[in-house]
N, C-alpha and C positions, 0 to 999 in steps of 0.2 A: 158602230153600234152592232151589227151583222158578226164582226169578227170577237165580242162580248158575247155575245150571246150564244156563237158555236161557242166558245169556251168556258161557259158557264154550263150547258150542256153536256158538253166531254167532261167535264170535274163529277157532273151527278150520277156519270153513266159508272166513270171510273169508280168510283164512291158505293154506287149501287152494287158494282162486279163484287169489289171485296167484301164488302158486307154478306153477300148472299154465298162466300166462300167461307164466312167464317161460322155460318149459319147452316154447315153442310150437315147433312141429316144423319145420326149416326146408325150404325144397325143393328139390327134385332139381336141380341144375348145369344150364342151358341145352345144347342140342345145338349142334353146333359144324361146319360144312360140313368141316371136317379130320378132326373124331370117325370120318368113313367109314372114313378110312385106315392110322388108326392105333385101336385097340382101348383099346390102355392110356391114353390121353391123357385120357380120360373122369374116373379114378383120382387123374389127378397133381392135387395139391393147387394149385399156378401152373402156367400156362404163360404162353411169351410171344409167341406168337400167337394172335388169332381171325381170324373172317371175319365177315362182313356183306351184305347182297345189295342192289346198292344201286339206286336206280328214278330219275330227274330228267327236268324239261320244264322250258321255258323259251322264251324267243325268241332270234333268230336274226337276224345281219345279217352283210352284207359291205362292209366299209369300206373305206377309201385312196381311192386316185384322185382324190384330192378329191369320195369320195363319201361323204354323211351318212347319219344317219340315217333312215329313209326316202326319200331322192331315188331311187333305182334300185328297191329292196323295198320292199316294204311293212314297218310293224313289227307289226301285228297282220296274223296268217297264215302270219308266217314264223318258223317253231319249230324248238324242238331236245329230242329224247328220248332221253334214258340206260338205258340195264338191262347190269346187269357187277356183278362178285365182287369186295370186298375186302379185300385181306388188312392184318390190323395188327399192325406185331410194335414190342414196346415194346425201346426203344433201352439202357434197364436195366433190372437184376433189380430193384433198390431201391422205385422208385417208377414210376408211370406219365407221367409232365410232358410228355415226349417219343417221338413214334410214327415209324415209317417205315410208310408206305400205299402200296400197290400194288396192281394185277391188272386184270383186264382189261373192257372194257365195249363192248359195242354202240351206236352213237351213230348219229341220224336227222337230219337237221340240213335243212330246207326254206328256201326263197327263194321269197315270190310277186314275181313280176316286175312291175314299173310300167310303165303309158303302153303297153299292145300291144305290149310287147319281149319276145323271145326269144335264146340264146344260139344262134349259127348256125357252123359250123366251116367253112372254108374255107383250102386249102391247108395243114393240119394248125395250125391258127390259131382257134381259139375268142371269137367277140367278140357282142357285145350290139347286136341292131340292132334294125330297126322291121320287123313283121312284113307291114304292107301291109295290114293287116284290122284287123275291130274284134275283139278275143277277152276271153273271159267269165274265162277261167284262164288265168296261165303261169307253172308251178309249178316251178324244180328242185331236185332232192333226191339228196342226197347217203348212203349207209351206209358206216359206216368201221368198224374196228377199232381198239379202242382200247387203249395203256397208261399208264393213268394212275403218276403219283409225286409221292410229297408228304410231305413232314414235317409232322405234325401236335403243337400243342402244346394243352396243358390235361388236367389230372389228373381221369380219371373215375372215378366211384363203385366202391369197393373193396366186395362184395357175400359174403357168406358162405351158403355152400349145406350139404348134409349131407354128411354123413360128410369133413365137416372142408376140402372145396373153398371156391376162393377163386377168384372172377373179376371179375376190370373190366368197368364199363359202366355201367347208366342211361341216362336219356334227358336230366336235367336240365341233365349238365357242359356248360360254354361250350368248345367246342374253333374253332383256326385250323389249315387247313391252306394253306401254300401250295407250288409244284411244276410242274410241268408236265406233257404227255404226247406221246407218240408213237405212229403209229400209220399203218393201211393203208387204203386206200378201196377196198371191195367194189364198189360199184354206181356209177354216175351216171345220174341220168335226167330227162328234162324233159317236164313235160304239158303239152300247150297244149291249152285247151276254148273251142271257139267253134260259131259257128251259122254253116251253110249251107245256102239253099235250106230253108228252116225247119225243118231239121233240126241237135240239137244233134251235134259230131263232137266226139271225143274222140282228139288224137293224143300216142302215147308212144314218145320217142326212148330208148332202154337204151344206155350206155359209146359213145357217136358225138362225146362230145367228150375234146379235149386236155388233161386233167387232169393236176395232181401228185398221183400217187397216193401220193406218202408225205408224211406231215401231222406237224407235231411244233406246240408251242408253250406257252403258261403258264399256270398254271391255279390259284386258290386259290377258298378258301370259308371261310364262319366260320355258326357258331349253334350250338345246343344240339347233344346227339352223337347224337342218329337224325334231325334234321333241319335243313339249312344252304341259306344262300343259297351260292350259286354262280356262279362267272366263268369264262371259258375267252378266250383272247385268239391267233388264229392266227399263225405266225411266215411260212409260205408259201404265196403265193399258190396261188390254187384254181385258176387255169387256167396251164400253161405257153407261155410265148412269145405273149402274149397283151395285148394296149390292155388288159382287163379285169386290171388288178394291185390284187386286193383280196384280204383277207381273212377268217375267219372271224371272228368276236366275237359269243359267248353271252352270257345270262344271264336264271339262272333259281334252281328248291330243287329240292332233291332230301331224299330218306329214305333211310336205312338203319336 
């Protein structure tokens, strides 16, 4: 009777274990950089936009002219850093396959310069010469504004939260975006670091050269969906009316 009864015991406990595994509590819906502005949206069971904040680096080159990789820049030195907001709104209610991505980003985009060259303007004409010295740096750097746009494809993980919420995402799904961007140049500036009279000098030129300050071109990425290699490919030249007819071309990862 004793050995019934421990057994009828261990069956309810066993019983009770899974039960309250299958009843495990789910969690709270992620915050949402829109959640600010709208109250209710927290509530809605779908929506069909999120956000994302997105961070990237990478290197940096300027091509054409029949200029390569490294001939004029360096490739190690000369980078590129992202930080900007993205918005993703799914293209149906149905399913997620298909995204449109938007918003906007900050981008740092550097060139060290080769062989004691510097970029020198003369007669509203921006060109690349020899500085007459030996120098340690000659750095320039560019910040833009950015808008990126991009169709992205590949279905991300459908996630169930409490009180019956349902949101896309994960980190695992494979997604491809590709698109382009458009965008404004805030700064231009050039370092040059050398030694004089055994002292290091350190000179910075701010917006003294002839820039296209508006930047547009193509831009895709592929890898899991918080973290992607990334391309960016310029359409116009960085300097106007200029020998120098080159362009941007990144590449690097970024996260969101």
């Amino acid at each position: 009777m004793k050995k019934k009864l421990l057994f009828a015991i261990a069956m309810v406990a066993v019983f009770n274990l899974g039960h309250a595994q299958d009843e495990k509590e789910l969690d709270e819906a992620p915050y949402d950089f829109l959640d600010a502005f709208d109250d209710s949206r927290r509530d809605q069971e779908m929506v069909m936009t999120n956000t994302k904040f997105i961070v990237g680096f990478g290197f940096n080159q300027a091509l054409g002219d029949g200029n390569g990789i490294g001939d004029d820049y360096r490739f190690w030195g000369s980078g590129v850093f992202d930080l900007g907001l993205e918005f993703s709104t799914r293209l149906k209610k149905e399913d997620d396959c298909l995204r449109f991505n938007y918003g906007l980003t900050m981008r740092v985009q550097s060139l060290r310069i080769n062989d004691n060259k510097v970029f020198s303007t003369f007669n509203n004409v921006t060109d690349l010469q020899d500085a007459g010295f030996d120098i340690d740096r000659s750095r320039f750097t560019q910040v833009s504004i950015l808008a990126p746009l991009h169709l992205e494809f590949g279905s991300r993980e459908l996630k169930n939260y409490e009180d019956g919420i349902k949101r896309y995402g994960g980190d695992k799904p494979f997604v491809v975006g590709v698109g382009g961007y458009v965008g404004l140049v805030s700064t231009s500036s050039q370092e040059v670091k050398y030694e004089r009279e055994g002292r290091d000098v350190t000179s910075t030129l701010t917006n003294d050269f002839e820039v296209n300050n508006f930047q547009y071109g193509l831009s895709a990425y592929a890898g899991w969906n918080d973290m992607q290699l990334f391309a960016t490919y310029g359409l116009n030249d960085i300097f106007k009316n200029s020998p120098v007819q080159q362009q941007y071309v990144t590449l690097g990862i970024r996260f969101r």
